[in-house]
Structures are given as C-alpha cells and as structure tokens.
Biotite code that builds the C-alpha atoms (Angstrom):
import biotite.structure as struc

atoms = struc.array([
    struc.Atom([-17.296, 2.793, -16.638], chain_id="A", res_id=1, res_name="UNK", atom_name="CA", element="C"),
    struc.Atom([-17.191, 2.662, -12.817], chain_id="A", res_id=2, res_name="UNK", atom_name="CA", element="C"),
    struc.Atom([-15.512, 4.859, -10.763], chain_id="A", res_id=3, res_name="UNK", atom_name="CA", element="C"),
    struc.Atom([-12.616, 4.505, -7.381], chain_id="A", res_id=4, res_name="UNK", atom_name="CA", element="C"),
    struc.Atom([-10.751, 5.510, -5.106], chain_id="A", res_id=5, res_name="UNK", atom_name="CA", element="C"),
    struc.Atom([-6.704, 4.998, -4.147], chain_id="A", res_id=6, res_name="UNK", atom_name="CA", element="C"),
    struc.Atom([-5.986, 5.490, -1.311], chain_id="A", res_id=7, res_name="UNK", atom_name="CA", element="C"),
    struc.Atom([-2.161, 5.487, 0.214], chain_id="A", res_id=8, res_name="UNK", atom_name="CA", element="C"),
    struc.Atom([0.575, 6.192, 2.161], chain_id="A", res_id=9, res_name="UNK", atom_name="CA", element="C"),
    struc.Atom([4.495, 7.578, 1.763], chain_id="A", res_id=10, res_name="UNK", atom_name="CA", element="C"),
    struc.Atom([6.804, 6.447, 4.369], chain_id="A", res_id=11, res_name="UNK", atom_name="CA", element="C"),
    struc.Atom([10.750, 7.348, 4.275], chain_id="A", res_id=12, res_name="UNK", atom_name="CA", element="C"),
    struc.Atom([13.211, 4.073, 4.759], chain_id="A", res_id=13, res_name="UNK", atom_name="CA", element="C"),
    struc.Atom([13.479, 4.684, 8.496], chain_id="A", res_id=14, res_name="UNK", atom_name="CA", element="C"),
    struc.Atom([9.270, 4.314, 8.706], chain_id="A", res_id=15, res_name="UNK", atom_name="CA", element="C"),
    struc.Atom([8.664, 7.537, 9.359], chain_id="A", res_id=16, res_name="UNK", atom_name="CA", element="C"),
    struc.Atom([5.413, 9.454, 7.496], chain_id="A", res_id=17, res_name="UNK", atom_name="CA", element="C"),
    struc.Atom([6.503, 11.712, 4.642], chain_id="A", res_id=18, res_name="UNK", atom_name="CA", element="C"),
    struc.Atom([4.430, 14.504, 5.101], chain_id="A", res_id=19, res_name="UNK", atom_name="CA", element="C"),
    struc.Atom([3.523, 17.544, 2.192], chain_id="A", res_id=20, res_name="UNK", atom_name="CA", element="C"),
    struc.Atom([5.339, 14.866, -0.230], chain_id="A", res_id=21, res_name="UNK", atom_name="CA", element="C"),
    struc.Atom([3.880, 15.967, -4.202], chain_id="A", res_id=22, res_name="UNK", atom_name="CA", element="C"),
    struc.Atom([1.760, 12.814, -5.342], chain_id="A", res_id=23, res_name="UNK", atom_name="CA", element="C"),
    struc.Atom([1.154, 12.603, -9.191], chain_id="A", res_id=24, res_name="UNK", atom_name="CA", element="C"),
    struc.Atom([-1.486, 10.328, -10.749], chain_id="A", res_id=25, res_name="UNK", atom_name="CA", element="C"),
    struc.Atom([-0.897, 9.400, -14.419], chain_id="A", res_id=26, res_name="UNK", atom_name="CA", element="C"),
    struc.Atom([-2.979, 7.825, -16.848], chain_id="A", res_id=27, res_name="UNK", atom_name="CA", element="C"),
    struc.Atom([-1.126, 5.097, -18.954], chain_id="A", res_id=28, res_name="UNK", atom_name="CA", element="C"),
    struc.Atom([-2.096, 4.863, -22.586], chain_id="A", res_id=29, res_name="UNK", atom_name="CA", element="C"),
    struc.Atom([-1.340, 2.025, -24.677], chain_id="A", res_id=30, res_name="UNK", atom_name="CA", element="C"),
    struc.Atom([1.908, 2.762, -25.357], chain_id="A", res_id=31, res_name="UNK", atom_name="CA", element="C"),
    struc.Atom([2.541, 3.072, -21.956], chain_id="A", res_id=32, res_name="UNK", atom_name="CA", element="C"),
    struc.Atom([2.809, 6.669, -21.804], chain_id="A", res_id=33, res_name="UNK", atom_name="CA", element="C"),
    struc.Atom([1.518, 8.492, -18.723], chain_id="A", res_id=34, res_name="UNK", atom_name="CA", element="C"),
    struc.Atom([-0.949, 11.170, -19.338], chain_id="A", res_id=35, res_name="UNK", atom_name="CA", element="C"),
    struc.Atom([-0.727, 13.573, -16.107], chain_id="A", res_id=36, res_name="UNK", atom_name="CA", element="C"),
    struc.Atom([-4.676, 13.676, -14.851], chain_id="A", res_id=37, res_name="UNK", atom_name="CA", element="C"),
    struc.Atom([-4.022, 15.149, -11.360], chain_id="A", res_id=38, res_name="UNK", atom_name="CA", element="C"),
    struc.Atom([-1.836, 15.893, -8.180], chain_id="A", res_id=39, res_name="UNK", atom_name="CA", element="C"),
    struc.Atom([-2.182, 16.268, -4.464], chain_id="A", res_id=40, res_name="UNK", atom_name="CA", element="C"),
    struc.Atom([0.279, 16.511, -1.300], chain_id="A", res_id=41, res_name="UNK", atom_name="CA", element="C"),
    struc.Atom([0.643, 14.147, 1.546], chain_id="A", res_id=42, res_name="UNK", atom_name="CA", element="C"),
    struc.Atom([-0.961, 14.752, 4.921], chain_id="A", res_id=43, res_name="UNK", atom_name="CA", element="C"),
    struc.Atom([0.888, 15.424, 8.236], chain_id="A", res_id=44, res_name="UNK", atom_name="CA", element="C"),
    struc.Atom([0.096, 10.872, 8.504], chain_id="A", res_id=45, res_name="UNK", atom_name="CA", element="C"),
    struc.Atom([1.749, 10.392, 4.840], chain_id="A", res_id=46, res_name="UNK", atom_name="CA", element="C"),
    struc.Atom([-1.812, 9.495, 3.488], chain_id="A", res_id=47, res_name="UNK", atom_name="CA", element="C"),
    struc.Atom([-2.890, 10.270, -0.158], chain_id="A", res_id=48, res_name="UNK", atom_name="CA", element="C"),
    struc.Atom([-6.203, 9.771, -1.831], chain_id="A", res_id=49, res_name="UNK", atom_name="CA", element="C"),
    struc.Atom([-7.288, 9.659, -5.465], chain_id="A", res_id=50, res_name="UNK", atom_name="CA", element="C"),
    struc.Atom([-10.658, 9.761, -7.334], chain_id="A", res_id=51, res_name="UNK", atom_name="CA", element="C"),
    struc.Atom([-9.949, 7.055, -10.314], chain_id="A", res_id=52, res_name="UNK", atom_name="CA", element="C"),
    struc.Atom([-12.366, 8.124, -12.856], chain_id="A", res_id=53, res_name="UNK", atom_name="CA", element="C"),
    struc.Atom([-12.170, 4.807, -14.743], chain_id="A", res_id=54, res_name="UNK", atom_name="CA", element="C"),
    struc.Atom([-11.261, 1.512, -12.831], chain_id="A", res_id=55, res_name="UNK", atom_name="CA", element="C"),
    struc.Atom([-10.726, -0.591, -16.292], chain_id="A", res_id=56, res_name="UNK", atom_name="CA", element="C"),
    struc.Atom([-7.725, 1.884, -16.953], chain_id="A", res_id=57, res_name="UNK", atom_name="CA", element="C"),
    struc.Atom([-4.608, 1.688, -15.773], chain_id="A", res_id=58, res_name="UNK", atom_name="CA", element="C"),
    struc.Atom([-2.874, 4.423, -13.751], chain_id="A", res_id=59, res_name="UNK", atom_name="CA", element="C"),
    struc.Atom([0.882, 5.394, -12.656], chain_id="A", res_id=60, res_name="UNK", atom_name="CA", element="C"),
    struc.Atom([0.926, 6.981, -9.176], chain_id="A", res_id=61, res_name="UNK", atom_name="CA", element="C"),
    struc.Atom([5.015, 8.634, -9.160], chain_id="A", res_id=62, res_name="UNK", atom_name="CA", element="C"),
    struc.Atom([5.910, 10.208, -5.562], chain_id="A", res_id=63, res_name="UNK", atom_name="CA", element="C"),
    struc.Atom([8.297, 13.113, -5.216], chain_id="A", res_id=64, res_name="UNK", atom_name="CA", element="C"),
    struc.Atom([9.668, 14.293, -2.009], chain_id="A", res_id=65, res_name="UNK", atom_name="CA", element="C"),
    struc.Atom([9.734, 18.073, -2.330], chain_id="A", res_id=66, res_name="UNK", atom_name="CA", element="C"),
    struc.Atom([11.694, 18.739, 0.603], chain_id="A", res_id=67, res_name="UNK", atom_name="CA", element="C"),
    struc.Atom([14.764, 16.954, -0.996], chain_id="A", res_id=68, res_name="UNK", atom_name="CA", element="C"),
    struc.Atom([15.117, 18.526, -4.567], chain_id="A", res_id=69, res_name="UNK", atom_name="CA", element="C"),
])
C-alpha cells in the first residue's frame, strides 16, 4: 500500500478561483459506490489538497459551491 497526495484547483466558467468551495473525497468500492473518507474547503487561490491513503484505490473527488445552494 503506498500512500499520495491530490492536489487541485476549482475555477468558476469565467476563470476566476472559487474560493471556501466544500471539496469531498470519496472512496469507490466495487460497485462503484462512494464511501465518504474526508472533506476540506478551497483556499482564497481555489487550491485543494488530499492525503490518498491508498494509491491502488480509486477515489471520487465531487465539488460543491456553498455560496450558491
């Protein structure tokens, strides 16, 4: 098992950095079911990071812009 890191960044249509944006990192299983492992908010840039426990997995990231709901 070795370990990683995703790194990212939200932008809006028009370019601009979505900032405080609610980043959700999911865990697929094998039926392709996401099992919620953690969350974190955008910076001020748009920038997100993860710790991936397991790079053989495969993971979901979903975004949702909590200003807009």
């Amino acid at each position: 098992m070795e370990h990683a890191i995703v790194k990212g960044f939200v932008r809006y249509t028009n370019r601009n950095p979505a900032s405080e944006v609610i980043v959700i990192l999911e865990k697929l299983n094998e039926d392709q079911q996401g099992i919620y492992l953690n969350y974190t908010l955008t910076n001020r840039r748009g920038e997100f990071c993860f710790f991936i426990p397991d790079k053989t997995c495969t993971y979901c990231i979903k975004v949702f812009d909590n200003h807009h709901i």
